[in-house]
Residue, then its C-alpha position, 0 to 999 in steps of 0.5 A: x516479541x510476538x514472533x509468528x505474528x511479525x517473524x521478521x520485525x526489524x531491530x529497533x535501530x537501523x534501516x529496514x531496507x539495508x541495515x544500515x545503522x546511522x538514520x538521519x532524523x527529517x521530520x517529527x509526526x505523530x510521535x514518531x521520528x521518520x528518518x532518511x538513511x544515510x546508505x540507500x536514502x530510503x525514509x523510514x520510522x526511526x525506530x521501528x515500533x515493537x512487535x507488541x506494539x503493532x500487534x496490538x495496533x492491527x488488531x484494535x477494531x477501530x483501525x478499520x472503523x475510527x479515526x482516519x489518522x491512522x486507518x479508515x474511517x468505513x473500510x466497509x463503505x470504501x468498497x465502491x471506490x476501492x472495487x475500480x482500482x482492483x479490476x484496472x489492477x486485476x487487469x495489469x495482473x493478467x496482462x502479464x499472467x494470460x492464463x491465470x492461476x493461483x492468486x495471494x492477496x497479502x494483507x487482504x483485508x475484507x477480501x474485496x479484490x479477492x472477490x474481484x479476482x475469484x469472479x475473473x477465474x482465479x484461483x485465490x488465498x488470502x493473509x490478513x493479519x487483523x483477525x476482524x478482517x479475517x474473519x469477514x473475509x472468510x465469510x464473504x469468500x468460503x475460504x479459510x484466511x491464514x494469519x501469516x504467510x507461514x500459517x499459509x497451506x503449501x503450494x506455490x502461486x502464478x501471482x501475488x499481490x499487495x495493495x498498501x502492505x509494503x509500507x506497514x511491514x517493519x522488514x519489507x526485504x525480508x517479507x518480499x523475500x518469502x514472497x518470492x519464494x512462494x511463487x512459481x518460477x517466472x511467476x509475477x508480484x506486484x504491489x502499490x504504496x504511496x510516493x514520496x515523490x508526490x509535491x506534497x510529500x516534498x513541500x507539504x510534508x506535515x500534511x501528506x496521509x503517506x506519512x502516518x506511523x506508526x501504521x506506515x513504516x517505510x515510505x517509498x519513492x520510485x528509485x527507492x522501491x525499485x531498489x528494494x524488489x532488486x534486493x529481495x530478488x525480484x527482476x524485470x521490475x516496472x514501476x507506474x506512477x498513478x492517482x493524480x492529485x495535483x496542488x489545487x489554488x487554495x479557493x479550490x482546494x476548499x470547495x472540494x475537500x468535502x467532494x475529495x473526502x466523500x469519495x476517498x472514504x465511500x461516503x459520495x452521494x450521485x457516487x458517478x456525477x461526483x467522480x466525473x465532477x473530482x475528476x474534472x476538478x484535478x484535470x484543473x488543478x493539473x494545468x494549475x500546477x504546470x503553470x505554477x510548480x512544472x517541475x511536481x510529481x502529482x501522483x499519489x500511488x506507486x505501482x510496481x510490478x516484478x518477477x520471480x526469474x525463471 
């Protein structure tokens, strides 16, 4: 195993989250058995990929330029869409940390919210794991990117981020626990990652994008990841539900999904009249769906946000 590149990966049986060692098997995809476990209900890929095998597969260039499978079809062209969530983001960050500081971005990528946070008076570190996003990163930025938390200079942070990271790591609690302690006492962690709660990973599950191994590897709803920051010895945990998308009637649906991929991938031309027309398409399908199904979740993301205790 490749163990400074993923010190902390599970064994190949058992939850991630608790240990516990009887999953039980509720959907196939791609290959892969995702599993719910019998102790703390969390779903998770059953068993968890090898060391080499991720390894390989985060460093294979075609995950952040290729088929959207498993990654990004332009990771480059998602900057305009990805640029507004980290400055809502960035601001939640400083709502709860006014005097900024020192700022890590793990798993940064290119360094797009690293940028962001740097022109708003952080001072900022990056961890990206694929050396292709690394290296941009470092260029785009003048500052060196480690390749691991351990590779990471000393010194401890006043918040840490991680945008789509926990989902990919084959031990979230141990990972989370590092985390924790590179921050300041008192200092604040958040994170986002799909919900499983969302109607289509209840009802439509073979199609739901959460459910993607072997890149995703845990899947989250808000009991479950409240559950596993508590775990990892986080307090003052605050979960949000955000990204609406509500079910859409099906003639709907297919009018849009050119609009919908255009925009998720970067990729939109007139970018502000087709965010205003995609917004007022879910604003429809919102009513559609209180009418139809009351009871859907239809927001696609969690974002969470814990503290170290002082």
């Amino acid at each position: 195993m490749d163990e400074e590149r993923f010190p902390n990966a599970a064994p190949e049986f058992g939850c991630p989250i608790c240990g516990h060692s009887t999953p039980v098997p509720v959907l196939a995809k791609n290959g892969y058995t995702i599993a719910c476990c019998a102790a703390c209900s969390v779903l998770h890929v059953s068993p968890i990929p090898s060391n080499e095998m991720l390894q390989a597969h985060y460093q294979d260039p075609s995950y952040f330029s290729g088929p959207e499978e498993q990654g990004y079809q332009s990771y480059s062209a998602m900057r305009k869409a990805l640029i507004p969530h980290f400055k809502r983001r960035l601001a939640v960050v400083r709502s709860q940390v006014p005097t900024g500081g020192r700022l890590l971005d793990f798993g940064c990528a290119a360094g797009y919210f690293l940028d962001v946070a740097r022109s708003e008076g952080w001072q900022i570190a990056g961890v990206e794991l694929s050396q292709e996003m690394a290296r941009r990163a470092s260029d785009m930025l003048s500052i060196p990117i480690a390749s691991s938390l351990d590779s990471l200079p000393d010194g401890d942070f006043d918040a840490i981020c991680l945008w789509e990271v926990i989902e990919h790591l084959p031990r979230p609690i141990a990972e989370l626990r590092l985390l924790r302690d590179r921050l300041r006492p008192g200092g604040l962690l958040m994170l986002s990652t799909p919900n499983t709660g969302h109607w289509q990973a209840k009802r439509q599950p073979d199609g739901w994008i959460g459910y993607r191994p072997p890149s995703h590897l845990v899947f989250f709803d808000e009991r479950t990841l409240a559950d596993a920051l508590a775990r990892a010895g986080f307090d003052r945990v605050t979960i949000t539900r955000v990204s609406p998308l509500p079910p859409l009637p099906n003639w709907l649906r297919d009018l849009t999904a050119p609009l919908q991929r255009g925009l998720s991938t970067g990729q939109a031309r007139a970018w502000p009249v087709a965010l205003m027309a995609w917004r007022a398409t879910r604003l429809l399908g919102w009513g559609w769906q209180m009418l139809r199904h009351p009871g859907d979740d239809i927001f696609a993301t969690l974002e969470a946000v814990a503290f170290r205790s002082a």
